[in-house]
Structure formats: structure tokens, C-alpha cells
N, C-alpha and C positions, 0 to 999 in steps of 0.2 A: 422177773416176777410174773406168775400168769397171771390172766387174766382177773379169776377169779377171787384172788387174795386182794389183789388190787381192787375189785369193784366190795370187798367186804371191810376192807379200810375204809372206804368214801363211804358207805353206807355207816360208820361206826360213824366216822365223822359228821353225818348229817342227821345220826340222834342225836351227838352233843351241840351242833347247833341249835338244834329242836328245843333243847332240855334250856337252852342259854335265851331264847326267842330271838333267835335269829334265824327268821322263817329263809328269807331269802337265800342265804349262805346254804341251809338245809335243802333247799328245794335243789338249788347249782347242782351241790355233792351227790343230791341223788339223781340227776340228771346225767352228770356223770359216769357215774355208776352202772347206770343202764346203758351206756353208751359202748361202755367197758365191754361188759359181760352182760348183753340183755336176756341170753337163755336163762344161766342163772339168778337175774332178780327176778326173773318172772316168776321162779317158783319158790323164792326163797321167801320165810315168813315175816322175816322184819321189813323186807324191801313193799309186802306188800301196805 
């Protein structure tokens, strides 16, 4: 899977945390996320 799908899954996942308040879980996933693919959350609009 690249990179990128993969850091757009963890980034899905870490709205539905959001949405659930589960800040923590949310922050992980987007932590994540950026670790993954940090080119593209940097410019992606939901990662900001």
C-alpha cells in the first residue's frame, strides 16, 4: 500500500476519533500519519 493511502486512512481514522472525543487516540493517528507521509499532510487540507 503507499504511503499515501495509508497516511489518508490514519488521517480518516483520527476524524472519527475527533468526532467520538477521543482526543488522544485522534492526536496518535495523526501523528502517525505525518510520520507516514509527512510531504503529503503537510499540504493536505484535512491533516491541517
Amino acid at each position: 500500500m503507499p504511503p499515501t493511502w495509508r497516511a489518508r486512512y490514519l488521517l480518516d481514522l483520527a476524524i472519527a476519533h475527533s468526532e467520538l472525543d477521543h482526543d488522544e487516540a485522534a492526536v496518535d493517528q495523526l501523528l502517525t500519519a505525518e510520520r507516514t507521509a509527512p510531504e503529503w499532510l503537510r499540504y493536505h487540507t484535512l491533516g491541517r
